[in-house]
C-alpha positions in Angstrom: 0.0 0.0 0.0 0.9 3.8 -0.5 1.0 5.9 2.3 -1.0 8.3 2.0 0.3 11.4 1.6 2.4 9.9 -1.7 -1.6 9.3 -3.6 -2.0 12.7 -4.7 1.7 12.8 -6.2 1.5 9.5 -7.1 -2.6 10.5 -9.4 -0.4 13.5 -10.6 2.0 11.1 -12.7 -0.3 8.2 -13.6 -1.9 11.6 -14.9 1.0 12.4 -17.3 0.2 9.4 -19.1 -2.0 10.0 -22.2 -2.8 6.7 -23.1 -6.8 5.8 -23.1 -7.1 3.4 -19.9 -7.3 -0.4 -21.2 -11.4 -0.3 -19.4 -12.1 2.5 -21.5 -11.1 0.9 -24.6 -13.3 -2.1 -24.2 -10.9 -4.3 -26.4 -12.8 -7.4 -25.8 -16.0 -5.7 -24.9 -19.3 -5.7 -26.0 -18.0 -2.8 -28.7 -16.9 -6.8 -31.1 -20.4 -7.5 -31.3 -22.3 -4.9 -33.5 -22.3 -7.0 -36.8 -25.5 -7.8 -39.0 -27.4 -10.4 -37.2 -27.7 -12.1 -40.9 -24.6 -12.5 -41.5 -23.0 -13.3 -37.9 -24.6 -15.7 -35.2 -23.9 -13.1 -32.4 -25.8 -16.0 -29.7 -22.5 -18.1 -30.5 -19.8 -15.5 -29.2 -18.4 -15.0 -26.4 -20.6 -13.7 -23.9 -23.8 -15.7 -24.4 -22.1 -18.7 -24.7 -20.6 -20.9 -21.7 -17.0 -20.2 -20.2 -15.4 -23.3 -22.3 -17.2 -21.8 -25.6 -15.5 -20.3 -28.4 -15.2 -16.7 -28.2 -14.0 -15.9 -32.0 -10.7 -14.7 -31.4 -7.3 -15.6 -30.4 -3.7 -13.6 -30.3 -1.0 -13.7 -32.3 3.0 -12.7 -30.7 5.8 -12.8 -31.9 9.4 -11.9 -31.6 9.9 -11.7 -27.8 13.8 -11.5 -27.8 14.1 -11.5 -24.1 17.4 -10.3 -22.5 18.3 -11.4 -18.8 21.5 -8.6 -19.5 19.3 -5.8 -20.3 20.2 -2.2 -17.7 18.0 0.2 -18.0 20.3 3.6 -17.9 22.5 2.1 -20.6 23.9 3.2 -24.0 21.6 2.2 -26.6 25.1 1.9 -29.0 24.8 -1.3 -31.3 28.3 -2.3 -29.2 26.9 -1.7 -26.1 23.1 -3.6 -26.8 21.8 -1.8 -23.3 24.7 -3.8 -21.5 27.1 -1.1 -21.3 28.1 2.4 -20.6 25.3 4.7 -19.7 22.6 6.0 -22.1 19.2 6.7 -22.8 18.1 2.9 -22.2 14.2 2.8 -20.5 13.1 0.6 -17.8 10.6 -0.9 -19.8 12.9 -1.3 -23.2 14.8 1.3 -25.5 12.1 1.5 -27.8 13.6 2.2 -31.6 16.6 0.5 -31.0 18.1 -2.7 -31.8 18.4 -3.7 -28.2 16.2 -7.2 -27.1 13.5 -7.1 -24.3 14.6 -6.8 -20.7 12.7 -8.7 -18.0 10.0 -6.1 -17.5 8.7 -5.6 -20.4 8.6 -9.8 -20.2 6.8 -9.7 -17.6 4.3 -6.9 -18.0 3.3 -8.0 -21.2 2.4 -11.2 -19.5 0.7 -9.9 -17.3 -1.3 -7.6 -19.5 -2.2 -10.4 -21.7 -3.5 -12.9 -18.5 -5.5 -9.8 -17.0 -7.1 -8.8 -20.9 -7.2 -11.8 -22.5 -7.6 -14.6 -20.7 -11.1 -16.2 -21.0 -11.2 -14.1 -23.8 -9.0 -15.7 -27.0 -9.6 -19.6 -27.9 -5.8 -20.3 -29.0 -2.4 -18.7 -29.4 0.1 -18.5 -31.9 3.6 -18.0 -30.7 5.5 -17.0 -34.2 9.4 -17.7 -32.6 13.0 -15.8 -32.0 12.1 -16.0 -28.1 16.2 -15.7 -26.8 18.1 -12.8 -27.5 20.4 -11.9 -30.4 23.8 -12.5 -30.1 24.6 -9.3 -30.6 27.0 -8.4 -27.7 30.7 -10.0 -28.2 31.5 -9.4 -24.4 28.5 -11.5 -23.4 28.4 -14.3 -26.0 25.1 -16.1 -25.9 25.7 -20.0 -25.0 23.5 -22.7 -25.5 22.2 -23.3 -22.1 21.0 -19.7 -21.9 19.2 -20.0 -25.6 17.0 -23.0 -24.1 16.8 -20.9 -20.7 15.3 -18.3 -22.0 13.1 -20.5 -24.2 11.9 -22.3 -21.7 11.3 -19.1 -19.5 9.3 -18.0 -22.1 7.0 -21.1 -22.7 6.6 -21.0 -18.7 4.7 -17.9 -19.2 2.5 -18.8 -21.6 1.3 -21.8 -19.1 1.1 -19.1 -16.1 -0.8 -16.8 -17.9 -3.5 -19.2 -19.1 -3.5 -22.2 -16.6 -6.5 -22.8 -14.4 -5.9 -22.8 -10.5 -2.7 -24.6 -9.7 -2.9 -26.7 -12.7 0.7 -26.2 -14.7 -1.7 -27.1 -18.3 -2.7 -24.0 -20.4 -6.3 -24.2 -20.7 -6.3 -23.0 -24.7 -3.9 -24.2 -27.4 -0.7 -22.4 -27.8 1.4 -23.0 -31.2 4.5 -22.0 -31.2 6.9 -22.5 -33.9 11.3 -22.2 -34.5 12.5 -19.0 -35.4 16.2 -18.1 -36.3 17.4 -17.0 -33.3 16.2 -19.9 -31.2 19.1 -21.7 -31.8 23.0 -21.8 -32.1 24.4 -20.6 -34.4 21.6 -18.3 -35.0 20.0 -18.8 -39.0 21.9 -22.5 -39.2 19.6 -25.2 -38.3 21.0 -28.7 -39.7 18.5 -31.5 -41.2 16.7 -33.6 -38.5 17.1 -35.0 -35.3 19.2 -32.6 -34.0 20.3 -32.0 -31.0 18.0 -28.7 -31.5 14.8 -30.3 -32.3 15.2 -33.1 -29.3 15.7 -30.3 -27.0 12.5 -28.4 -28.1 10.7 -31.7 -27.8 10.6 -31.1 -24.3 10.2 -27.2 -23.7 7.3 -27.3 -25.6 5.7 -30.4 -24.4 3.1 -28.9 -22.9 2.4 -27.4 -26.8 3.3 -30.3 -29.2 0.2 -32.9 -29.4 2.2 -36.5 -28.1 1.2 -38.1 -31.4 3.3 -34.9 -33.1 6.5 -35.8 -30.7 8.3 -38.1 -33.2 7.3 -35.9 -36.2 9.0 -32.6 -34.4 12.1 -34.3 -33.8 12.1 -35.3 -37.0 11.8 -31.7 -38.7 10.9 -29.1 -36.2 7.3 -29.4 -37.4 4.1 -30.1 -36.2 -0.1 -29.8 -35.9 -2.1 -29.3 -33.2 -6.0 -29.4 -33.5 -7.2 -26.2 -32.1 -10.2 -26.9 -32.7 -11.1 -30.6 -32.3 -12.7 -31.3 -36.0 -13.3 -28.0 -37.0 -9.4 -26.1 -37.1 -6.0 -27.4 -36.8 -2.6 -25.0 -36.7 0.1 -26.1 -38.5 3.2 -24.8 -37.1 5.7 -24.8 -40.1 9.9 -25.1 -39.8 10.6 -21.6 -42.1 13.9 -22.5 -41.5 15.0 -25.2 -43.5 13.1 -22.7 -46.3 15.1 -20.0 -44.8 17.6 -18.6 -47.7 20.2 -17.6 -44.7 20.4 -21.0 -43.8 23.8 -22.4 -45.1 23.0 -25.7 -43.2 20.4 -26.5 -45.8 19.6 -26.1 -49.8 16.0 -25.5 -50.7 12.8 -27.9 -51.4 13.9 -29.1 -54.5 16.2 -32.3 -53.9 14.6 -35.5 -52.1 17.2 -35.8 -49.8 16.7 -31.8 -48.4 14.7 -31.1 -45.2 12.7 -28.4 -47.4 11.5 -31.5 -49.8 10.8 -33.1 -46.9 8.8 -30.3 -45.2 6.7 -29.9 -47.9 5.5 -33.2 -48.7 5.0 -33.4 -45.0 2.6 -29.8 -45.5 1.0 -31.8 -48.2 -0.4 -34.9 -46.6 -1.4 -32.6 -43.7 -3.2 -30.4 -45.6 -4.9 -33.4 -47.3 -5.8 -35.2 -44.4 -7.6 -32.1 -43.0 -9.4 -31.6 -46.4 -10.8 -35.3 -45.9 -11.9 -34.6 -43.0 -13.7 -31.5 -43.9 -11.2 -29.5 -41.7 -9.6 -26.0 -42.0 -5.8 -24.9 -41.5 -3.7 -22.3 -40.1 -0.4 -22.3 -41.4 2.0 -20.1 -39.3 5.8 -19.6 -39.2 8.8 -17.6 -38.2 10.3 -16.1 -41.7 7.3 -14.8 -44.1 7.5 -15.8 -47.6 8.8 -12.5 -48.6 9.4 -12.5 -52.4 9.4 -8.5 -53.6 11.5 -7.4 -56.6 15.0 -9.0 -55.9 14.3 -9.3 -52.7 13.3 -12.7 -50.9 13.7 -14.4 -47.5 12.9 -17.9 -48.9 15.1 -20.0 -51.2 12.5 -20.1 -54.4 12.0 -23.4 -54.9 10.6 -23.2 -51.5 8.6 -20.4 -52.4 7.6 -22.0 -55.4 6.0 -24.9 -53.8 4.4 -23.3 -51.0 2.6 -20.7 -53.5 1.6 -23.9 -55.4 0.3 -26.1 -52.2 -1.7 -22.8 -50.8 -3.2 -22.6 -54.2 -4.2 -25.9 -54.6 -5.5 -26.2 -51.0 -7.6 -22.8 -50.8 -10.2 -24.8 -49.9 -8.5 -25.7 -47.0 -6.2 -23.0 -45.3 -8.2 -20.0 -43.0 -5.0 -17.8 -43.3 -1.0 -17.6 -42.8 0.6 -15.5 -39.7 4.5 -14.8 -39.8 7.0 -12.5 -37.9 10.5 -12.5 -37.9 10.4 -8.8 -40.1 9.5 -6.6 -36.7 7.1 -4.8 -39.2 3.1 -4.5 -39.6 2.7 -5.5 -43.3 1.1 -7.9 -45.7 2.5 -9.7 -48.7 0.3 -11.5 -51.6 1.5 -14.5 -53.5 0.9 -14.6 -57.0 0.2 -18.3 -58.5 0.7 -17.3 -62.1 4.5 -17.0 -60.9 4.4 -20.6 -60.1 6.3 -22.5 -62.8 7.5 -25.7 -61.4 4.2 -27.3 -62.9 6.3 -26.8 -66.0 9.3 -28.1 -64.2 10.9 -25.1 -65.8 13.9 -23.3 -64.0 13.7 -21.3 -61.2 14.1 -17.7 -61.3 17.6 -17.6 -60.3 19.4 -16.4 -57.7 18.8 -13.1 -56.4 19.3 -10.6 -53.8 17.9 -11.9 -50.1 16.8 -10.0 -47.3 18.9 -11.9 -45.0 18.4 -11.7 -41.4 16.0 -9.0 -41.3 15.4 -9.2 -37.2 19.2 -8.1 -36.9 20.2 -4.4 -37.2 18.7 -3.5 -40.5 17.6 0.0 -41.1 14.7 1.8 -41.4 16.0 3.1 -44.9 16.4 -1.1 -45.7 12.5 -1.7 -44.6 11.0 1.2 -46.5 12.9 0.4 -49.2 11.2 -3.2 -48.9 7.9 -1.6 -48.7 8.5 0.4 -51.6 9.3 -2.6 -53.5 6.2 -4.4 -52.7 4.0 -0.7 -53.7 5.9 -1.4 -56.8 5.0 -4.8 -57.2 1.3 -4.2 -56.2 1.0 -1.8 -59.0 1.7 -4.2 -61.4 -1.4 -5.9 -60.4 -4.6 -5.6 -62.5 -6.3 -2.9 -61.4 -10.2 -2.6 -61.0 -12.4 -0.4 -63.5 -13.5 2.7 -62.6 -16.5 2.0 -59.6 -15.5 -1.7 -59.4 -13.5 -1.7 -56.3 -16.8 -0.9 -54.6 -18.7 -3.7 -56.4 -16.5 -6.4 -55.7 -17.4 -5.8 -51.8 -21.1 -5.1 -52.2 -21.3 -9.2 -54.5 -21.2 -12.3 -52.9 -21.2 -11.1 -48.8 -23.4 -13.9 -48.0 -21.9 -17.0 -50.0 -22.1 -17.4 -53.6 -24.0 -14.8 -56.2 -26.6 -16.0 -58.1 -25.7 -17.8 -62.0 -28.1 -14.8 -63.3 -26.8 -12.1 -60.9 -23.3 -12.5 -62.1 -24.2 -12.8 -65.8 -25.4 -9.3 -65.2 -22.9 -8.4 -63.5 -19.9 -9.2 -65.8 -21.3 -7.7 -68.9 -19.0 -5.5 -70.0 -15.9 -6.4 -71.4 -13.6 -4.4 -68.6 -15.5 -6.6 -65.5 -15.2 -10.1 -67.5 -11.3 -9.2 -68.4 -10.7 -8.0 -65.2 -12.2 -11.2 -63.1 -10.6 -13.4 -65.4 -7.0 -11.8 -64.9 -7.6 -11.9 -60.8 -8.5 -15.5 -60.9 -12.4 -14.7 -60.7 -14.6 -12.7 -58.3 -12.8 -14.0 -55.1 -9.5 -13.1 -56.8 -8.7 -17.0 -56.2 -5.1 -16.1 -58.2 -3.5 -14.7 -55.1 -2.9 -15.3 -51.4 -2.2 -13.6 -48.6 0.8 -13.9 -46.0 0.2 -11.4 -42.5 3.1 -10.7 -40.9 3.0 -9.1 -37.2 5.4 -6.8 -35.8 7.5 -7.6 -33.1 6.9 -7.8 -28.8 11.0 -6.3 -29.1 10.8 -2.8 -29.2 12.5 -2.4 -32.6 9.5 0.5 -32.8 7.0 0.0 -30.2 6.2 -3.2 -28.7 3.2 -5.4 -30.6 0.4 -7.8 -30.0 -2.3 -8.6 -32.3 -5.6 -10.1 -31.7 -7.7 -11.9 -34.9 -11.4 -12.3 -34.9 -12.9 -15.3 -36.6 -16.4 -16.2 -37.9 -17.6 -18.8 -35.4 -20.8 -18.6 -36.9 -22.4 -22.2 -36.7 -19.9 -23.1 -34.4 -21.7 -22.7 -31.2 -21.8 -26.6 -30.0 -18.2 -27.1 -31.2 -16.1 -28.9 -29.3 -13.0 -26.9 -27.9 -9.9 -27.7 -26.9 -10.5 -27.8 -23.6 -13.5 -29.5 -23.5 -11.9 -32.4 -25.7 -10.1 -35.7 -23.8 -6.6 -36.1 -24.7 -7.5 -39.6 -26.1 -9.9 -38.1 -28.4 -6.8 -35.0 -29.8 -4.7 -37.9 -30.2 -7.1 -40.3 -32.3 -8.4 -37.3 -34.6 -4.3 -36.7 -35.4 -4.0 -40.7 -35.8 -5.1 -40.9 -39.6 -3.7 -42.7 -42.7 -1.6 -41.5 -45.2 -3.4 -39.3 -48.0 -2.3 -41.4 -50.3 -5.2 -44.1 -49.1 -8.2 -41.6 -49.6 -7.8 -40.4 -53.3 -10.9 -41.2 -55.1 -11.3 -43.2 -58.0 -12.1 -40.0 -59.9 -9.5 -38.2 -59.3 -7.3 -41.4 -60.2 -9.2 -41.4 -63.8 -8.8 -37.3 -64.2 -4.7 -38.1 -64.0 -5.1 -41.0 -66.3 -6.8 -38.9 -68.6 -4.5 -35.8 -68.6 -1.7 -35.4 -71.6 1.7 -37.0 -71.1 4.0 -34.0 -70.4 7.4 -33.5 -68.7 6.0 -34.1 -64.9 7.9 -32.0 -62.0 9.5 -34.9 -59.9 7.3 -34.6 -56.8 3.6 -35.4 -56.2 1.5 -32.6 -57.3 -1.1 -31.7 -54.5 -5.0 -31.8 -56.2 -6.9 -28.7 -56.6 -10.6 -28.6 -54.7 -13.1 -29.9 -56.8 -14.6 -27.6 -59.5 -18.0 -27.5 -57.8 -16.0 -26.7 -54.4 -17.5 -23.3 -52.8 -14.3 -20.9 -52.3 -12.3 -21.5 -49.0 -12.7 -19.5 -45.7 -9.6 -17.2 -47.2 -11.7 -16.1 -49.9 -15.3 -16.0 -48.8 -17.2 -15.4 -45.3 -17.8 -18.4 -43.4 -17.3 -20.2 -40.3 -13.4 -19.6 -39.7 -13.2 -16.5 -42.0 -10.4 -14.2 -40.3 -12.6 -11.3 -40.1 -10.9 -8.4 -38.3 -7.7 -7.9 -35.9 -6.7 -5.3 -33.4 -3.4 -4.0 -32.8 -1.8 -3.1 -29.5 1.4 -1.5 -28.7 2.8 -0.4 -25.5 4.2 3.4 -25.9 7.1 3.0 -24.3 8.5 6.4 -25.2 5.3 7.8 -22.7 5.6 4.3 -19.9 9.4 5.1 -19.8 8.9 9.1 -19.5 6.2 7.8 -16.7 8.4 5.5 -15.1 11.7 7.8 -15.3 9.5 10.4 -13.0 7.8 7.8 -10.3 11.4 6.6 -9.9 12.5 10.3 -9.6 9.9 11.2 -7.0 10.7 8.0 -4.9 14.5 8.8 -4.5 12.8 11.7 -2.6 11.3 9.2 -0.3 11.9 7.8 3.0 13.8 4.9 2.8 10.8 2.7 4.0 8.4 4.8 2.3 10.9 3.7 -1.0 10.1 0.0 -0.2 5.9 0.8 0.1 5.9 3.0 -2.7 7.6 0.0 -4.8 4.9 -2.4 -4.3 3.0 -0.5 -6.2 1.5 -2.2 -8.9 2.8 -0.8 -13.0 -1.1 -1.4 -13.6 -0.7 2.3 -13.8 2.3 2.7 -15.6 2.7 0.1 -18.2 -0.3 -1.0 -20.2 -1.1 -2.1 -24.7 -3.1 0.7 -26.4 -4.9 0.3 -29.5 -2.8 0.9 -32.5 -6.0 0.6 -35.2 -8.7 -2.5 -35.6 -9.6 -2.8 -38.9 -12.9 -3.2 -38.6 -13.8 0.1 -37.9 -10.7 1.4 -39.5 -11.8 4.6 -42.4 -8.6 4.6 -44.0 -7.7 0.7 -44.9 -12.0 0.1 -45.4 -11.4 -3.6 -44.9 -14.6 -5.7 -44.5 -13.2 -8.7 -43.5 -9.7 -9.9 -43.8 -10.3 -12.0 -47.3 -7.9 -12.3 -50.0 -10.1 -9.9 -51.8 -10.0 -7.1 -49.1 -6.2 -7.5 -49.1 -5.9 -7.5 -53.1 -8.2 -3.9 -52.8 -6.5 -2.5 -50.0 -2.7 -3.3 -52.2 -4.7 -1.8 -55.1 -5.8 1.3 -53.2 -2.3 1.3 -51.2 -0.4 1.4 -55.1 -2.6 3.9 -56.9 -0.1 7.3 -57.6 -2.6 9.1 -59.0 -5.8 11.4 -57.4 -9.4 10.9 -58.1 -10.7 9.3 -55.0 -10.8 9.6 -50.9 -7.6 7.6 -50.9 -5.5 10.9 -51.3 -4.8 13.4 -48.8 -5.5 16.9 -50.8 -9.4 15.4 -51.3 -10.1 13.9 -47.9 -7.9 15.5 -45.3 -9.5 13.0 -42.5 -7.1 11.0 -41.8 -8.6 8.6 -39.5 -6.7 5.7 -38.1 -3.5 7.6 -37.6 -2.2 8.6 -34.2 -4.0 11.9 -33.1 -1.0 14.4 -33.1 0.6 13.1 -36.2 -2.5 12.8 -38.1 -3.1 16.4 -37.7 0.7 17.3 -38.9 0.1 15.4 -41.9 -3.0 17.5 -42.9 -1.3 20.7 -41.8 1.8 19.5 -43.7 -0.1 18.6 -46.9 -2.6 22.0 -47.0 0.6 24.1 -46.3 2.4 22.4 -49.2 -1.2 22.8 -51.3 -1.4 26.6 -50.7 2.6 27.4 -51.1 2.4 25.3 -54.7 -0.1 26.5 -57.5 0.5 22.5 -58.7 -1.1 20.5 -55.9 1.3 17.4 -55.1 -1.5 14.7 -53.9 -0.3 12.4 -51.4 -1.6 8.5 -51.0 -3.1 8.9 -47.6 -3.4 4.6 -47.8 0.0 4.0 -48.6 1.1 6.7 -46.5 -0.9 5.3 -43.2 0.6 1.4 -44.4 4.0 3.1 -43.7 3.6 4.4 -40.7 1.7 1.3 -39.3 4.5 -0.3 -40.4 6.6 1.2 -38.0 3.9 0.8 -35.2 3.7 4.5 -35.8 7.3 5.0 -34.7 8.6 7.4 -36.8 8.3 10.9 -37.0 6.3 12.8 -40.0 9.1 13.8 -41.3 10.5 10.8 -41.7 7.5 9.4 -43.1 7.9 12.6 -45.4 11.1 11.0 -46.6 9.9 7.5 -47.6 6.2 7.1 -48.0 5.9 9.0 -51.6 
């Protein structure tokens, strides 16, 4: 307890913090639930359903980097990683730097999430790169300390979401590797390894036991988040990881990629089988923009190919590893291994992107993939609209569309995006970082559990009955004769040298990805932490105590950082005015890229027209309108400014950066 004369002092300094109190924000409130009735079975949320129910959403993190070496009042320095010398260095983290997490921020976030979220998310997914870099020659990371911090980390988890004294997390958690899990950091060798064996064990209260033997084998796994309805598919990025000098792509039978894949492919089969959808998540995105890729291409190659093929099947994919809010699309008409032609050669990678790259390197990335997004067909005039209004409830009527694709421009236009679901692409989210790179990230996704009301969750589910539902028979066993015949049938052509995975069936409605049904991703809500106001907070309480008593000191320490440290919301895109995302279908993505590419002024999307720019941070939102009228009135040329692209770009940054930096990159 404070004594009392230190409340009024201590109001006055909670009061210096402008961030909206996590109560007022209602994150998981009431506010989710005020969707069409029609279209979403509100009775089966959370809130009218029982405790055990599904409630719809559950939370992405990623990149947690913790550091046991971490001083606060240290140089920020890249030689001195917030080890050494004195500097600027926060108590919380030294937000825009490249130094990892200390142990408050750890713990605070896990304390945030178990007081917000749980009882309130149905599953987790844990995206890797949860030990520090090895960034600091005078404290050379070891192997012990890697595991250490791993399993530190996985302990947290199963605090923050156990029941009682029970040491089980009550809701699936799915982790998965990422390259700095491991020593040496980016070099994972082929299977067992001493690596795989020892993650066997930290995360054995994550893997499925029937999924044991298959993680030591690769690093991979599935776990049933869902019983019946939703598994997770935790993917090994790094044997597709192009910094990985240990291994050599997914083209050779005797690589772990080749091996990886076909593994993806009987999974995704199974689940198809068994009327099932998939999550695929990983640590490195599939990041293929201009020169620049993260994936060795014959990996990329095959994975485009297998999400193609299995549309039908797969919900949505969730990376990390990039510390930056984006999105990439995957474009299956650059698939040519069908043809078993050569790859596209060799080209520049992004490398290690989680270590020390710059914010010049990143924008310069995002650039590249504006670029590439332009290149895209791009809607007729008052078609971007249409494609949203169609289809919201399933699939349009035969005569509806006729009508609809009448004119030349619509038909050529559907036909180039792979029809009205734009079916030719996918999408790959990628979440920034817990590390305070920028600011410090979580994201929660909302699903459609519409239907789904008397589903089974995990936690209502035996263990015998997880382990029969993952205890199926090889794919290979549940082909129909049909499908046999079709192959027979085809034209005898050079054949790629692995099994081709079969496309849904032509009569097949399109896949949760594409269309609005029961496991549709349909929104998600970013947090961040603002440590430059908790560590301006912080820097005063502590300032104000060394003023103290010494046993006064002592009381006023107990004091609970419920005050000081707590996640804001960033944007949710469901009410968001500037990214206008209805759900989060590959067709929303494709006409937010669209929208995010356009350099050129005849709509809302540009700042001179529509000088609202909702979604950014307050203050900066207003600069960026005083920037861009003083620019209009000092120019008789108005220079129009993409207020989507420009709001991607400083999302991107967890609205880190300073307008005039944004100034310097986002045009």
């Amino acid at each position: 307890m404070l004594p009392i004369l230190l409340l009024p002092a201590a109001s006055i300094l909670i009061g210096s913090v402008s961030a909206v109190p996590v109560s007022d924000q209602q994150p998981l409130g009431d506010r989710l639930w005020h969707f069409n009735e029609d279209t979403y079975n509100i009775d089966s949320r959370a809130g009218s359903s029982s405790p055990r129910g599904l409630t719809g959403r559950f939370l992405h993190i990623t990149d947690l980097h913790p550091d046991s070496h971490y001083k606060a009042g240290k140089s920020v320095d890249e030689d001195d990683a917030c080890h050494w010398g004195k500097g600027p260095a926060g108590y919380f983290g030294a937000e825009g730097s490249d130094c990892d997490s200390p142990s408050t921020l750890i713990n605070e976030t896990f304390r945030w999430i178990k007081k917000n979220l749980k009882g309130n998310i149905d599953f987790v997914i844990w995206t890797g790169d949860s030990a520090r870099h090895d960034n600091d020659e005078r404290i050379p990371r070891t192997e012990e300390e890697v595991s250490r911090l791993n399993e530190m980390i996985a302990g947290k988890f199963i605090d923050a979401f156990a029941e009682g004294s029970s040491d089980t997390p009550s809701i699936p958690i799915v982790p998965t590797l990422g390259n700095n899990d491991f020593m040496p950091h980016n070099i994972l060798k082929e299977g067992p390894n001493r690596w795989t064996k020892r993650f066997v064990d930290i995360w054995a209260k994550f893997i499925p036991e029937p999924q044991r033997h298959t993680f030591v084998e690769g690093g991979w796994f599935s776990s049933e988040v869902i019983p019946n309805q939703l598994s997770v598919i935790s993917l090994n990025t790094m044997y597709f990881f192009d910094s990985n000098s240990a291994v050599d792509g997914c083209d050779a039978k005797s690589q772990p990629g080749f091996e990886h894949m076909e593994w993806l492919r009987v999974q995704l089969q199974l689940l198809r089988s068994r009327n099932m959808k998939a999550i695929l998540i990983g640590h490195v995105p599939p990041a293929r923009s201009g020169a620049k890729r993260s994936w060795d291409e014959t990996c990329w190659q095959k994975y485009t190919l297998w999400v193609r093929q299995y549309r039908d099947v797969i919900v949505g994919t969730a990376y990390g590893h990039m510390n930056i809010d984006h999105f990439m699309l995957q474009d299956n008409h650059k698939v040519n291994i069908l043809d078993d032609s050569e790859s596209s050669g060799s080209s520049a990678t992004l490398g290690d992107t989680s270590d020390a790259i710059s914010v010049q390197s990143r924008t310069s990335y995002l650039a590249s993939l504006r670029k590439d997004w332009s290149k895209m067909p791009f809607p007729p005039d008052g078609m971007a609209d249409a494609l949203d209004e169609w289809s919201e409830d399933g699939f349009v009527e035969a005569d509806d569309i006729t009508a609809w694709m009448s004119k030349k421009k619509r038909r050529k236009f559907l036909k180039k995006i792979g029809g009205p679901w734009a079916e030719r692409y996918s999408v790959s989210l990628v979440s920034p970082s817990l590390v305070p790179n920028y600011f410090p990230t979580l994201r929660v996704v909302e699903y459609n559990i519409s239907g789904l009301a008397d589903a089974t969750t995990w936690a209502g589910s035996s263990a015998s009955d997880q382990d029969a539902a993952i205890d199926l028979p090889s794919p290979e066993t549940i082909e129909d004769d049909a499908s046999m015949e079709k192959k027979r049938k085809k034209k005898k052509k050079k054949r790629p040298h692995f099994k081709v995975p079969e496309p849904p069936s032509s009569s097949a409605p399109p896949g949760p990805a594409y269309s609005n049904q029961p496991l549709t991703w349909l929104s998600y809500t970013q947090y961040f932490a603002n440590l430059t106001k908790i560590n301006e907070h912080m820097a005063k309480r502590n300032e104000f105590t060394d003023n103290l008593a010494y046993t006064e000191v002592d009381e006023a320490s107990e004091m609970s950082h419920d005050d000081t440290f707590a996640f804001e919301v960033e944007y949710d895109t469901k009410d968001d005015h500037i990214y206008k995302m209805k759900d989060l279908t590959v067709r929303s993505f494709f006409n937010l890229a669209t929208r995010i590419a356009k350099d050129y002024a005849h709509d809302n999307d540009f700042l001179a027209a529509d000088p609202n720019v909702n979604g950014l941070i307050a203050e900066k939102a207003r600069a960026v309108d005083n920037g861009v009228h003083q620019q209009a009135q000092g120019k008789k040329k108005k220079k129009f400014k993409n207020k989507v692209w420009r709001t991607f770009v400083e999302r991107a940054f967890v609205g880190f950066l300073d307008i005039d930096d944004l100034d310097d990159v986002s045009e």
